[in-house]
Each structure stands twice: as C-alpha cells, then as structure tokens.
TORKOL-4160 file (C-alpha; in steps of 0.2 Angstrom, whole numbers, padded with zeros to 4 digits, m for minus):
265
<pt num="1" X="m0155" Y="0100" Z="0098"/>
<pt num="2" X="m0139" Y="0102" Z="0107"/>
<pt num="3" X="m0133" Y="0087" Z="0111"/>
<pt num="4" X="m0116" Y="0083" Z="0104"/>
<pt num="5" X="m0119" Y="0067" Z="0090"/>
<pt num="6" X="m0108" Y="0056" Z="0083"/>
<pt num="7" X="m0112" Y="0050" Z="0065"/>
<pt num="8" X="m0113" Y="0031" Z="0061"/>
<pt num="9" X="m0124" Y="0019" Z="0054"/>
<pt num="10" X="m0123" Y="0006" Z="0069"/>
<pt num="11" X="m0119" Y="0009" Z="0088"/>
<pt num="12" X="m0104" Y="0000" Z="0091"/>
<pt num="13" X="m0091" Y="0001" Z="0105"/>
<pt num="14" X="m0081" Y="0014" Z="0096"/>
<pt num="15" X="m0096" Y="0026" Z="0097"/>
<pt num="16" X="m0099" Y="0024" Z="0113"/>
<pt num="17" X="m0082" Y="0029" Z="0116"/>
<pt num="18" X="m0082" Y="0044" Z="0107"/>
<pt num="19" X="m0101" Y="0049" Z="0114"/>
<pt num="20" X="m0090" Y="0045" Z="0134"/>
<pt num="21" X="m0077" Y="0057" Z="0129"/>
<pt num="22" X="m0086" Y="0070" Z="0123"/>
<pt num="23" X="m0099" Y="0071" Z="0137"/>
<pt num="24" X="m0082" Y="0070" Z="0150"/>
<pt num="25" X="m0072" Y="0084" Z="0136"/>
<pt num="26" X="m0071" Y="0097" Z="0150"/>
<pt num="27" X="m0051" Y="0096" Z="0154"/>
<pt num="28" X="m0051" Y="0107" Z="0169"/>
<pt num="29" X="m0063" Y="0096" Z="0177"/>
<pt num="30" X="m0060" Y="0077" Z="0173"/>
<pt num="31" X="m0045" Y="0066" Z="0169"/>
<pt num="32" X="m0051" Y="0053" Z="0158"/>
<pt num="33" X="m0042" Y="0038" Z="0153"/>
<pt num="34" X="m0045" Y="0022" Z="0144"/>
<pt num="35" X="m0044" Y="0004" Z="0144"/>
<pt num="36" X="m0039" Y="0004" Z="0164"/>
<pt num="37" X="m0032" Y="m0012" Z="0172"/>
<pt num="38" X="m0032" Y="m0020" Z="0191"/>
<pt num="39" X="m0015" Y="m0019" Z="0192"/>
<pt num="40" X="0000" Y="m0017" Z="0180"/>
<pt num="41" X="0009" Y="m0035" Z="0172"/>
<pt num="42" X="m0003" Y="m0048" Z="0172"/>
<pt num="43" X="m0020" Y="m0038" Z="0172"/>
<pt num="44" X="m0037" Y="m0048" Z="0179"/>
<pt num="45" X="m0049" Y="m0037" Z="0173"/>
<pt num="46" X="m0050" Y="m0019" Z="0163"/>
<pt num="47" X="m0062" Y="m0004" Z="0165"/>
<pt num="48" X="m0067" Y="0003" Z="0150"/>
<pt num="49" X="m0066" Y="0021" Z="0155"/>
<pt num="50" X="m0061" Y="0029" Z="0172"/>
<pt num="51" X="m0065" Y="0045" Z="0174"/>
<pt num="52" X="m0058" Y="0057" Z="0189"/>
<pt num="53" X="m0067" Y="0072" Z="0193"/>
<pt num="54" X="m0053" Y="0084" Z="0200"/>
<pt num="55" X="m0064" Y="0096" Z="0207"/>
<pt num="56" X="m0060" Y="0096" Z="0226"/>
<pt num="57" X="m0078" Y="0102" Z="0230"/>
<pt num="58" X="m0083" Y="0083" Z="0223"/>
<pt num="59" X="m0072" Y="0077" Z="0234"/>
<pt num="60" X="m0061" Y="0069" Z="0218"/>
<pt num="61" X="m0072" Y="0058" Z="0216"/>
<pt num="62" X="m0067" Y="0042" Z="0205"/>
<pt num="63" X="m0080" Y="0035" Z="0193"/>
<pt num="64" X="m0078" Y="0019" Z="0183"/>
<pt num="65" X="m0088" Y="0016" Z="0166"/>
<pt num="66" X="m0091" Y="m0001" Z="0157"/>
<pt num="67" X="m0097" Y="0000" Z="0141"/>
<pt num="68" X="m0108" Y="m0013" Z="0133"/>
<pt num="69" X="m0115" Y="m0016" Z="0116"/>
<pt num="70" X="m0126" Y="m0031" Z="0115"/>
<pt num="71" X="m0140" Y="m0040" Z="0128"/>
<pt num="72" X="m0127" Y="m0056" Z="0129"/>
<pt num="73" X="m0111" Y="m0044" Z="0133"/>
<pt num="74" X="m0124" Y="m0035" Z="0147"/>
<pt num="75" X="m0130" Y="m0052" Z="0154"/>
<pt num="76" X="m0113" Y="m0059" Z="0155"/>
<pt num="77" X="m0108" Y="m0042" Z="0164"/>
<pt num="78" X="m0121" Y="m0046" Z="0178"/>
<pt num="79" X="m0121" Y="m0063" Z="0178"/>
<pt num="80" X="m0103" Y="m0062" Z="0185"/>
<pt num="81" X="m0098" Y="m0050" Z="0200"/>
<pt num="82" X="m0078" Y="m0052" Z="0195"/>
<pt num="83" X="m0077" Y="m0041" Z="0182"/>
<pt num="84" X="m0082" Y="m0027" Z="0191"/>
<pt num="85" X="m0081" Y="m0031" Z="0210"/>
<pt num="86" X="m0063" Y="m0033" Z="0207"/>
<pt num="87" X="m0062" Y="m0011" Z="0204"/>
<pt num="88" X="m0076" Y="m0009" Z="0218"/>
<pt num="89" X="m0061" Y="m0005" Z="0233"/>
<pt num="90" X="m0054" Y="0009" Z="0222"/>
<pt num="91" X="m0070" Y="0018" Z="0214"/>
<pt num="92" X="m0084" Y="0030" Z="0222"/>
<pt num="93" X="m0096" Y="0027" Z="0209"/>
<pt num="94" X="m0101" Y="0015" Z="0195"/>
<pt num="95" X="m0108" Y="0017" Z="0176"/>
<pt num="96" X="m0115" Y="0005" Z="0162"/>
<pt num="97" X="m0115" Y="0017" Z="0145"/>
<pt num="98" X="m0125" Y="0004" Z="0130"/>
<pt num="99" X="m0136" Y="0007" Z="0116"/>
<pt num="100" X="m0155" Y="0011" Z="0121"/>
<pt num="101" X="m0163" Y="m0004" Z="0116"/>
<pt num="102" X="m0148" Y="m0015" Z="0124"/>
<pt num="103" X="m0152" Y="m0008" Z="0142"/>
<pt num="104" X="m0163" Y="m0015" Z="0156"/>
<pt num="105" X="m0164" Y="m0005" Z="0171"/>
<pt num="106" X="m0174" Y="m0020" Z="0179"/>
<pt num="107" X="m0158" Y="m0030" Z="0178"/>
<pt num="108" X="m0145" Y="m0015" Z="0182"/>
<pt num="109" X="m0141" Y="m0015" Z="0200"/>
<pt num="110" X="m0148" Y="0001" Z="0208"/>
<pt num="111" X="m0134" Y="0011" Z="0214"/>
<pt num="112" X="m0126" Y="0007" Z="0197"/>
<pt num="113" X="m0129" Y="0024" Z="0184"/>
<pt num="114" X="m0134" Y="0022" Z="0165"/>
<pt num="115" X="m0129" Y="0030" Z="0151"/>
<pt num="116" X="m0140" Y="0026" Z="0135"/>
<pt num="117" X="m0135" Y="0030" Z="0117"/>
<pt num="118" X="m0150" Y="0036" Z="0107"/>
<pt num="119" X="m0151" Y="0040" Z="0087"/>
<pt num="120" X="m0158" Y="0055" Z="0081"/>
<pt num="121" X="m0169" Y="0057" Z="0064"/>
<pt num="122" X="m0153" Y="0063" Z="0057"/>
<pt num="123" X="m0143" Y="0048" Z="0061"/>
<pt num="124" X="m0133" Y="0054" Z="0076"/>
<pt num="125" X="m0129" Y="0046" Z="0092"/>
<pt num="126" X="m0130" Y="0054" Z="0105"/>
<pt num="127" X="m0130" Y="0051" Z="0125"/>
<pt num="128" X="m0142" Y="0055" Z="0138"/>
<pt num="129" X="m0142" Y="0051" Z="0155"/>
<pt num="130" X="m0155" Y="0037" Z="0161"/>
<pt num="131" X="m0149" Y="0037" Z="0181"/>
<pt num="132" X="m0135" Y="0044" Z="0190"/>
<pt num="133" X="m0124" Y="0034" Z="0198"/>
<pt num="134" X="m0125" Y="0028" Z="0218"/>
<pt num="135" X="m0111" Y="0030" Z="0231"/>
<pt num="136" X="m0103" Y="0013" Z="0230"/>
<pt num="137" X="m0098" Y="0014" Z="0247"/>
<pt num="138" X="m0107" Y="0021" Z="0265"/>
<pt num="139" X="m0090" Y="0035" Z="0263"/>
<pt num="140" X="m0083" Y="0041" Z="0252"/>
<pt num="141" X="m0066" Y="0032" Z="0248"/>
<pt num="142" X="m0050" Y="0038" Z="0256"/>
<pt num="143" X="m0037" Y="0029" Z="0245"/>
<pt num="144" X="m0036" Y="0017" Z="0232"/>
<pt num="145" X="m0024" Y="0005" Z="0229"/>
<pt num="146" X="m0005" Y="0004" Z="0221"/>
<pt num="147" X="m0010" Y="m0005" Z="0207"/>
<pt num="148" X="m0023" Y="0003" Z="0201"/>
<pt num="149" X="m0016" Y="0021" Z="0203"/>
<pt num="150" X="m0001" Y="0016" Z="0193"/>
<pt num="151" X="m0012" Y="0008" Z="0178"/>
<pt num="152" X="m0025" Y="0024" Z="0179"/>
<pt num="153" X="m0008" Y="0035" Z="0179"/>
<pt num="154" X="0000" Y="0026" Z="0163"/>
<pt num="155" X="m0017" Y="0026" Z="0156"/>
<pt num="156" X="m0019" Y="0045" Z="0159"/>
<pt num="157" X="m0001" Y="0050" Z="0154"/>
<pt num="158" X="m0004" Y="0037" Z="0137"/>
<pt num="159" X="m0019" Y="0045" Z="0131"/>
<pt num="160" X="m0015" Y="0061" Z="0137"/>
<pt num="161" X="m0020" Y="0077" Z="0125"/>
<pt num="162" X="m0002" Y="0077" Z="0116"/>
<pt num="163" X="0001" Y="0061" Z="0113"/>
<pt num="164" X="m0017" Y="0057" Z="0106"/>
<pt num="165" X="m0018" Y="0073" Z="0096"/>
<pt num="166" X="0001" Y="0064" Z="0090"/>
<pt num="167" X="m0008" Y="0049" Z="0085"/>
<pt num="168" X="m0022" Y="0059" Z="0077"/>
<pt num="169" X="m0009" Y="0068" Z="0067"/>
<pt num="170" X="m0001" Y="0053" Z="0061"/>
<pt num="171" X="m0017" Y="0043" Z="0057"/>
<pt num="172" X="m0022" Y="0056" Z="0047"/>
<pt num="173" X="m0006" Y="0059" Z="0039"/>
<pt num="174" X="m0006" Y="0041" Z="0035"/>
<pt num="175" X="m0024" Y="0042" Z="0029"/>
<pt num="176" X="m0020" Y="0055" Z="0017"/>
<pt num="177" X="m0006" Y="0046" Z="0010"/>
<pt num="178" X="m0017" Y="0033" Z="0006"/>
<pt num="179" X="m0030" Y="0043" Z="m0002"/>
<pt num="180" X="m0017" Y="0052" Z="m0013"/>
<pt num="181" X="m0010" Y="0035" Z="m0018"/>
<pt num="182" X="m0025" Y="0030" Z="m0021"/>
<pt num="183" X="m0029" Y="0045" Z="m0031"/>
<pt num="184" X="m0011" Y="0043" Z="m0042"/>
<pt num="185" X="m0015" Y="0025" Z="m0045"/>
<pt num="186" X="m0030" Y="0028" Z="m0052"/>
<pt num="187" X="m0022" Y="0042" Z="m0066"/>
<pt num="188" X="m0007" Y="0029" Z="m0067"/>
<pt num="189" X="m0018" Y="0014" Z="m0070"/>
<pt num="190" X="m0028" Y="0026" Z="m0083"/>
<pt num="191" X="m0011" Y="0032" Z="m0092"/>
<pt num="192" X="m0008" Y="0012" Z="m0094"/>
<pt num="193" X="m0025" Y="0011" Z="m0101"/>
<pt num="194" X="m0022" Y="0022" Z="m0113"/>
<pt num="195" X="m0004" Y="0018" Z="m0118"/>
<pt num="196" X="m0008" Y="m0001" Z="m0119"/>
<pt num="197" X="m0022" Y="0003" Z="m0132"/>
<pt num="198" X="m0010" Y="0014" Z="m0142"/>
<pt num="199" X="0000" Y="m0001" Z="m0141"/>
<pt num="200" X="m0011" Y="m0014" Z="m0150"/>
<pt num="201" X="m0015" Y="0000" Z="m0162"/>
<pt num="202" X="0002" Y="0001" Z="m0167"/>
<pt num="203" X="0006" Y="m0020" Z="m0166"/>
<pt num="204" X="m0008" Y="m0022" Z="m0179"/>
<pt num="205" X="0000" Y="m0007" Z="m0188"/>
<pt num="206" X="0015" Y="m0016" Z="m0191"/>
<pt num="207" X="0006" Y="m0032" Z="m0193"/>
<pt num="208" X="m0001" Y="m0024" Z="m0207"/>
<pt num="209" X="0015" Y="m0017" Z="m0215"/>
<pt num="210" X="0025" Y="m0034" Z="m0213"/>
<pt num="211" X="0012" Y="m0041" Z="m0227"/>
<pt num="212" X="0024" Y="m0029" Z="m0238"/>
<pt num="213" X="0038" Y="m0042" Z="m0235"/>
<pt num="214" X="0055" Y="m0037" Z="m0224"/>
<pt num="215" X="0060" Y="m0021" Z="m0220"/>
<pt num="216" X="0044" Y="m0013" Z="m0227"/>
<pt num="217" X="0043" Y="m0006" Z="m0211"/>
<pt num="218" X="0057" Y="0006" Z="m0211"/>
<pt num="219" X="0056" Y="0009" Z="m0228"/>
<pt num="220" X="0039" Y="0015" Z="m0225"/>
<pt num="221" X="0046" Y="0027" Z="m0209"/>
<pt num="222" X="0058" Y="0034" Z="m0222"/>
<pt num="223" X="0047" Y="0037" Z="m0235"/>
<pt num="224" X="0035" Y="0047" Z="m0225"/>
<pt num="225" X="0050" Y="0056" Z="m0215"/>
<pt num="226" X="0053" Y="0060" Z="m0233"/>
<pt num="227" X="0036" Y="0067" Z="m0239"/>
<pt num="228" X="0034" Y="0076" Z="m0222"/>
<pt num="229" X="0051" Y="0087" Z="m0229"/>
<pt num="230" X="0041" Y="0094" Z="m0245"/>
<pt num="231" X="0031" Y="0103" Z="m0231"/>
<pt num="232" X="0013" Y="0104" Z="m0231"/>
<pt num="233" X="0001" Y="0094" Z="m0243"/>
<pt num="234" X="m0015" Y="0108" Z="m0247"/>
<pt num="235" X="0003" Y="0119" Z="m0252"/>
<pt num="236" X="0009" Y="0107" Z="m0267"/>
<pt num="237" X="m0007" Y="0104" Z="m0273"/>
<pt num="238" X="m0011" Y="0122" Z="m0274"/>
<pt num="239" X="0006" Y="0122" Z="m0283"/>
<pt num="240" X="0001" Y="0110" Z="m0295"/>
<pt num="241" X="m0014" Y="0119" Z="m0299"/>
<pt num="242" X="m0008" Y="0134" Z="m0302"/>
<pt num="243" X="0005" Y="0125" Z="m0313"/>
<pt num="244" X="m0006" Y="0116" Z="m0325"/>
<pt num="245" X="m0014" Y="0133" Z="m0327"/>
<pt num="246" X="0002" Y="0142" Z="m0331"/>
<pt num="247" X="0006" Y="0125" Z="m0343"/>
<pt num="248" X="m0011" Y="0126" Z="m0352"/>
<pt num="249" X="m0009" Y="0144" Z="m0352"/>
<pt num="250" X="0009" Y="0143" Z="m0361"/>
<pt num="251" X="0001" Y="0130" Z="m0374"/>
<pt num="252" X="m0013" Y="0140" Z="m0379"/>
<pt num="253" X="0000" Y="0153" Z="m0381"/>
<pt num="254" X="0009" Y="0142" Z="m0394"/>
<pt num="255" X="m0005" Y="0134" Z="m0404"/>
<pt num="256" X="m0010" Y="0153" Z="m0407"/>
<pt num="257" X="0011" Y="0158" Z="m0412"/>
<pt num="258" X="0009" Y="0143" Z="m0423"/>
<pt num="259" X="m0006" Y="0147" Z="m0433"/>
<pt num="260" X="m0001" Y="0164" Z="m0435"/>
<pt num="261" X="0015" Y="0157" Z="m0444"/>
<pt num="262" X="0008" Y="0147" Z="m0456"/>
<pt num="263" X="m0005" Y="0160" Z="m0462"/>
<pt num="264" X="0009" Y="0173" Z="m0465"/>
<pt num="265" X="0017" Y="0157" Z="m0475"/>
C-alpha cells in the first residue's frame, strides 16, 4: 500500500495531526496551520487545522478541519452549533478527521467531509477519505473577516517550515541529551557499584587487620611494600633451591675431604 502511515499503538489526537499534515505536505499548494482562533486576545472557539489551498484555479478555497477522538468528543461537537458555526462566515468548506470506529456518517451533517483514520495489519494509521466536503455557502466566499485572517496568519507564520523544523531541531537535541545522560548514568551508577563493593572488601579487610592490635595496619603496608622490593617470589625460591643444592653439594664435599684425612692418618 501507499498510503503514508503513522506508527502507534492507539489513535490519539497527535496522530490524527500528524496523518492531516502529511495528507496536506504539498507546500506549493496548501498553507496549513494549527490550533486557529475566532479572533485574536480573548479566543471563543479554535479550529484544529485550517487549511488554505493557494491554487487560484480553486478559487483559494479555505477549508477548516475538527478533529475528534472519541463518540462523546463527536456528540458534544454536534450537539452544539457554537463551536463551529462561529468559523462558518470565514470557510468554504468543512471537515471532521476521527478514528474509524468513532465516526457516524448518519449523525455528520451532509455538506460536512470525513476523514477516517484506519489501522493497517502492520499497525499503521493511516487516512482515507470517507466524503468530500460541501460548499458551505450558495458562493463561494469573497472575504473573511479581520480576526480570523490575523489568527490564521500568526498561526501560518508560527508553525511555518523554519520555525517548526527549529523546534524539531531543538527537541531532538534535547532528546538526545537525555538519552546520553541517561546512557552516562547508567556507566556512572555501574562504576559506583563497583567501587562501593571494593569498598566493603577493603572495610572488612582492615576490620580483619585491627584484631592485630593498633597500627597493625600500616605495619602490615610496610612490610608487604617491603617484600614487594626483593622482587618476584617463583625467583627467590628458585634461588633457595638452587642454594640448598649448592650447600648439600659443598657438605658432601667435605664429609668426603674428611674421611680421606683420617685414612691417610
């Protein structure tokens, strides 16, 4: 399949975000912005996507899109005319986006289009038109008011391709500073581990060497800084060996000197 998928165990508003944007990605045609109010200051109601098709052959047509995640969110959504009415005067068209099994086409208004999120086998989202939407209006409309142009410019210039590939940049910066943190912890935490271990070996160590009475413990440090000066211990012994030979060698020597003598006497 082609369709351009979005990965998650659950279809939330974030993915129906991301599964808008991608299907509205094409830059030439469509200015996309988010979160969209009324009108700027004290903000009645917000769209959750507004986008403006620049083509002049469509007339620059301007569609708004509510997204909706659950039966009770759509019901409430239909239930009361406010929340969208209020935008009516400045769109052309009009579009719920919402899971699948959350959408009732019954209960959706007919001019209204539909955009369902549906999961693959492979556990992708992805989005497929159910109904285009309606002209909202007999003509097309010729302008759109003050307030809403400036709240669908700042939303435009706010999320435009710099500043959100910005934010990108710095949330993954963030997000990789985390991870290496988290990444040094784990070898400092392990370091600690190790240290506090050789630590109680050492306590019980000189735990062991106080028994000896005071100062046993640097007398013990001198002593074996000592022995470590004769050098290494498989060389003495080989020494010693090779001296006891010598030794028994020398006195075999002399027991045979001696009873020579006392025959000749």
């Amino acid at each position: 399949m082609g369709d351009k998928i979005v990965k998650a165990d659950k279809c939330n508003a974030n993915v129906m975000r991301e599964l808008l944007r991608m299907k509205f990605d094409d830059h030439r045609r469509y200015a996309v912005a988010e979160e969209v109010g009324n009108q700027t200051g004290f903000q009645k109601r917000r769209l959750d996507m507004v986008v403006v098709d620049v083509y002049e052959s469509n007339g620059y047509s301007v569609e708004g899109i509510e997204i909706k995640v659950s039966k009770a969110d759509l019901r409430r959504e239909l239930q009361d005319s406010s929340k969208h009415n209020i935008f009516f005067d400045d769109l052309d068209y009009y579009s719920l986006a919402a899971p699948l099994d959350v959408i009732d086409k019954d209960l959706i208004p007919k001019h209204w289009g539909i955009y369902a999120a549906k999961l693959r086998s492979d556990g992708g989202w992805y989005l497929q038109t159910i109904r285009k939407p309606l002209s909202l209006h007999d003509k097309q409309v010729a302008t759109i008011g003050r307030g809403f142009f400036a709240c669908l410019s700042r939303a435009i210039a706010c999320q435009s391709p710099t500043a959100s590939k910005l934010n990108q940049a710095e949330r993954r910066g963030i997000e990789k500073g985390i991870e290496q943190e988290k990444r040094n912890s784990g070898y400092r935490i392990k370091r600690a581990d190790e240290n506090l271990e050789r630590l109680n070996e050492l306590e019980q160590l000189f735990e062991k060497c106080r028994l000896w009475g005071d100062g046993s413990v640097e007398k013990g440090i001198a002593k074996f800084e000592a022995f470590m000066q004769i050098g290494e211990i498989d060389w003495i012994t080989r020494k010693l060996e090779t001296a006891n030979e010598d030794l028994a060698r020398s006195i075999k020597m002399l027991n045979v000197i001696q009873a020579a003598g006392e025959s000749v006497g």
